[in-house]
C-alpha positions in Angstrom: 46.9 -7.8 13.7 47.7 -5.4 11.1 44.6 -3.9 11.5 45.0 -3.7 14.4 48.2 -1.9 14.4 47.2 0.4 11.5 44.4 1.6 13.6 46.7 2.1 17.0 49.6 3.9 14.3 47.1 6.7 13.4 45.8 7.6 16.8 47.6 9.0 20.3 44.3 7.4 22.3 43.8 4.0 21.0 40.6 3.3 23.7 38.7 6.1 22.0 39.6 5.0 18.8 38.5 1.8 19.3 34.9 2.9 20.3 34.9 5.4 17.1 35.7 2.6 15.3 33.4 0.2 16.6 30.7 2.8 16.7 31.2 3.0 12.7 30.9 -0.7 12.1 27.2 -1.0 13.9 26.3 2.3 12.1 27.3 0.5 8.7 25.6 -2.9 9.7 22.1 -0.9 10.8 21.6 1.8 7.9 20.6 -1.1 5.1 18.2 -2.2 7.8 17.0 1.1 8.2 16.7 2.1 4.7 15.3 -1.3 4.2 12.5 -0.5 6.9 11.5 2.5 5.6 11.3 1.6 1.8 9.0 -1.1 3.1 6.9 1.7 4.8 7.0 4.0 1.7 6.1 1.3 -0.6 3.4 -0.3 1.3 1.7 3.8 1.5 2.2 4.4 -2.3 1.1 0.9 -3.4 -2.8 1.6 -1.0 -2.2 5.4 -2.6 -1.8 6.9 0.8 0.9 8.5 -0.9 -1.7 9.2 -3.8 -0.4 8.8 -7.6 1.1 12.2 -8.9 1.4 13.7 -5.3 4.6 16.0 -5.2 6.6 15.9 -1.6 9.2 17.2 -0.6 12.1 15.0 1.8 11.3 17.3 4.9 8.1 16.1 4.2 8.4 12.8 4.2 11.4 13.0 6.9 8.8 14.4 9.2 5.9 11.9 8.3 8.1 8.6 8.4 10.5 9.9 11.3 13.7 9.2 9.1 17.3 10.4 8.4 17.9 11.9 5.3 20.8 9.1 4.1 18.0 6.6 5.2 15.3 8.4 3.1 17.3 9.0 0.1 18.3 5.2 0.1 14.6 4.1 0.3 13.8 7.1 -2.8 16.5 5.6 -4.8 14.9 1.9 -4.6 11.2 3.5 -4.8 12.8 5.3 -7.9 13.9 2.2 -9.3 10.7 0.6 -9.1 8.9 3.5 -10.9 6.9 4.1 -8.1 8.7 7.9 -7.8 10.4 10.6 -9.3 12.8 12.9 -8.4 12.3 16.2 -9.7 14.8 18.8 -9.3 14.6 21.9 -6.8 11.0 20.5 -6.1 11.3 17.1 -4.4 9.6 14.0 -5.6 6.6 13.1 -7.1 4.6 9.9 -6.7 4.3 8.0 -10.2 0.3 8.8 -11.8 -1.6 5.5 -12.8 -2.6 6.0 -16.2 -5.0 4.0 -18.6 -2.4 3.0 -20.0 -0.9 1.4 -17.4 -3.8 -0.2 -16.7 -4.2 -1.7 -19.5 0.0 -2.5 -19.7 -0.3 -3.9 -15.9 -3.6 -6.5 -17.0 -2.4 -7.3 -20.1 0.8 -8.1 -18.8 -0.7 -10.5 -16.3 -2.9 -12.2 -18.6 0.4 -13.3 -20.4 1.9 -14.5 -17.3 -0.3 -15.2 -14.5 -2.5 -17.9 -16.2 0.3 -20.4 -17.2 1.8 -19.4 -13.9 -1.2 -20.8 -11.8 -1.4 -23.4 -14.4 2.1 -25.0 -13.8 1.5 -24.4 -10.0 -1.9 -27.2 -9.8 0.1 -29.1 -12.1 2.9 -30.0 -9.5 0.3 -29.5 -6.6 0.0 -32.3 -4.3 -2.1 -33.1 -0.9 0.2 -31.9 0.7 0.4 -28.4 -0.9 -3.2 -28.4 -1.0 -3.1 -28.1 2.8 0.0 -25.9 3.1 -2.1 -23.4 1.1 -5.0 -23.2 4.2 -3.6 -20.6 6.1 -3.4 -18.7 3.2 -7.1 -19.5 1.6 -8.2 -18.9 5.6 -6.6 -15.1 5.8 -8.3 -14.1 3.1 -11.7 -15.2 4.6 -11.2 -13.8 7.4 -14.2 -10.7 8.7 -11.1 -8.3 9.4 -10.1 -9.0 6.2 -12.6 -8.5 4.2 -13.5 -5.1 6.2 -10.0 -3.8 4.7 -8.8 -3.6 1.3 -5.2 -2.8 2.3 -5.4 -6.7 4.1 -7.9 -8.2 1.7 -5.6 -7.0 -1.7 -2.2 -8.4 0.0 -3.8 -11.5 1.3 -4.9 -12.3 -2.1 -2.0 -11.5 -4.0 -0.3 -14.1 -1.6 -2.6 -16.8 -2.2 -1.9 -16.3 -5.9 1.7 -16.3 -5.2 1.3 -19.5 -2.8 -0.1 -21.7 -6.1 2.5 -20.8 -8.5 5.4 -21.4 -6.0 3.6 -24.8 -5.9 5.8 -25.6 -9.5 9.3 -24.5 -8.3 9.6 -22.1 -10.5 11.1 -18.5 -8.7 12.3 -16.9 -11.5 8.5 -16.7 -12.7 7.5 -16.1 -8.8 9.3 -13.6 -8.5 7.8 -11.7 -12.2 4.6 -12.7 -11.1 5.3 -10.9 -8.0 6.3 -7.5 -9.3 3.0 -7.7 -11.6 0.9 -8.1 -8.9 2.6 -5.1 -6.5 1.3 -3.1 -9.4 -1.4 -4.7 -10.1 -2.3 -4.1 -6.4 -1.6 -0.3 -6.3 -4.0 -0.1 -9.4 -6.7 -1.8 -7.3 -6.4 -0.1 -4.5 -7.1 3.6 -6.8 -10.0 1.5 -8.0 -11.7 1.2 -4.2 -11.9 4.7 -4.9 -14.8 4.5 -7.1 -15.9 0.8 -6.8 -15.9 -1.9 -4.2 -13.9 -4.7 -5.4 -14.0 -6.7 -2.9 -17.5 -8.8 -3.6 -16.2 -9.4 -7.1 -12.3 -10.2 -6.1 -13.7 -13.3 -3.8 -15.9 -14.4 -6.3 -13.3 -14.8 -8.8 -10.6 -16.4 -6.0 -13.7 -18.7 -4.7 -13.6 -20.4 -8.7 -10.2 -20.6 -8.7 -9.5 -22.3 -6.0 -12.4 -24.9 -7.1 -9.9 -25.8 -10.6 -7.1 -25.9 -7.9 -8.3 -28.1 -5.8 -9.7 -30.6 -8.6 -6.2 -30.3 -9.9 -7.9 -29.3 -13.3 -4.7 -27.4 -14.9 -6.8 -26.1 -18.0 -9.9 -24.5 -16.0 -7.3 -22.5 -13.6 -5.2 -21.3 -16.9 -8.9 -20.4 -18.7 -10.5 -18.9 -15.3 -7.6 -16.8 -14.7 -7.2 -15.2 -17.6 -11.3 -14.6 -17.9 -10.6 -12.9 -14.4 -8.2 -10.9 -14.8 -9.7 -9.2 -18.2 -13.2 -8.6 -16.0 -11.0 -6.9 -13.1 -9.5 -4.4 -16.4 -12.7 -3.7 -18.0 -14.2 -3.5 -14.2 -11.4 -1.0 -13.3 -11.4 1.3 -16.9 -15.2 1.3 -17.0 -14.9 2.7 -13.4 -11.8 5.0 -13.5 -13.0 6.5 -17.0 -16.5 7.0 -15.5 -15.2 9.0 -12.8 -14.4 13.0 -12.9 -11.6 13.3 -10.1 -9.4 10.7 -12.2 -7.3 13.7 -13.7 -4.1 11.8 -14.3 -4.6 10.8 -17.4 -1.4 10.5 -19.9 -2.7 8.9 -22.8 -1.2 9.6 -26.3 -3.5 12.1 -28.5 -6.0 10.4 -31.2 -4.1 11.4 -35.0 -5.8 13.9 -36.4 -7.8 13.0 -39.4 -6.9 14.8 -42.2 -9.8 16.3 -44.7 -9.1 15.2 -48.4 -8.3 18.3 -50.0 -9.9 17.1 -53.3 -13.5 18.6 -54.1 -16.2 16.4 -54.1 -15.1 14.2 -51.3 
């Protein structure tokens, strides 16, 4: 009621003011919806490097690609931001975070700390029944369309992974485990670039799901971390091979310093 009567105190036409006001409150209940939609759509682009790492766009840009309102954008930028999957840079736009070798090797050896005990605790607490829950998982990433993609193949893999370790309860690690392997991912998808990972990537998920399903705990810790230091050196060997990766930020070697002393 005192709303009510606030609202009708401040306005001569209280029907209009009623659909102003009710217009507000579903704009207010949509635009995290929206904003939510569309940092789902940038992130998904950055993380396969349609939006390529070190890219600079502009909001019109992106505006007109995505079909978006500016608030909407610049909510979706600020997450995106927050991720360190952008950068704002002013008077120019925004520019798409590089990949480095050193974030490669940051990402890998990050997930060699965390994903093997991770999947290790997960078969340890697996039972029949999560064996089975974990089919339509193990099935979509067998499956010919699939495999024909590595957008599909990269995400259905990463939740497979995800799958075992929810398996011990613990979401605190899920959910670390799960911001590893959204980088981990766009760093895999800049690697399709020079190498198809795919063969290799099912291999590896083929032996891990052997341990799994033996419910040998020590054999998924030890194959995991094996894995995941062949995908790095796979993935270096590749990127440093390769001319076009330019985006290199990698500290400078000290310079050696000649001894001053003759003789030597």
């Amino acid at each position: 009621m005192l709303r009510l009567e606030f609202v009708s105190s401040q306005c001569v036409k209280p029907p209009r003011t009623n659909n102003l006001h009710m217009s507000k409150r579903t704009t207010s209940s949509t635009d995290p919806l929206r904003s939510a939609t569309a940092y789902e759509q940038l992130k998904i682009d950055i993380v396969a490097c349609l939006l390529k790492p070190g890219d600079q766009i502009t909001e019109g840009e992106l505006q007109e690609r995505y079909q978006l309102g500016k608030a909407t954008l610049r909510a979706a930028l600020a997450r995106l931001s927050q991720d360190g999957l952008v950068r704002s840079e002013p008077r120019r736009g925004y520019r798409i975070s590089s990949i480095t070798l050193r974030d490669v090797n940051e990402i890998f050896d990050s997930r060699v700390v965390l994903e093997p005990i991770a999947l290790k605790l997960g078969t340890l607490a697996m039972t029949a029944h999560g064996l089975a829950a974990l089919e339509p998982a193990i099935r979509q990433t067998r499956k010919p369309e699939t495999l024909r993609s590595p957008t599909a193949f990269l995400a259905a893999s990463k939740e497979l992974r995800l799958a075992i370790a929810r398996t011990a309860g613990n979401f605190r690690l899920v959910r670390m485990l799960g911001q590893l392997l959204d980088e981990s991912e766009r760093v895999l998808h800049l690697g399709y670039f020079y190498v198809d990972l795919t063969k290799v990537l099912s291999r590896q998920q083929d032996q891990l799901l052997t341990a799994v399903r033996k419910g040998d705990a020590e054999s998924v810790e030890r194959a995991s971390t094996e894995q995941i230091m062949e995908t790095k050196r796979m993935l270096l060997d590749a990127l440093v091979a390769s001319e076009s990766f330019l985006s290199l930020q990698l500290p400078a070697l000290p310079t050696l310093r000649r001894s001053s002393s003759p003789g030597r």
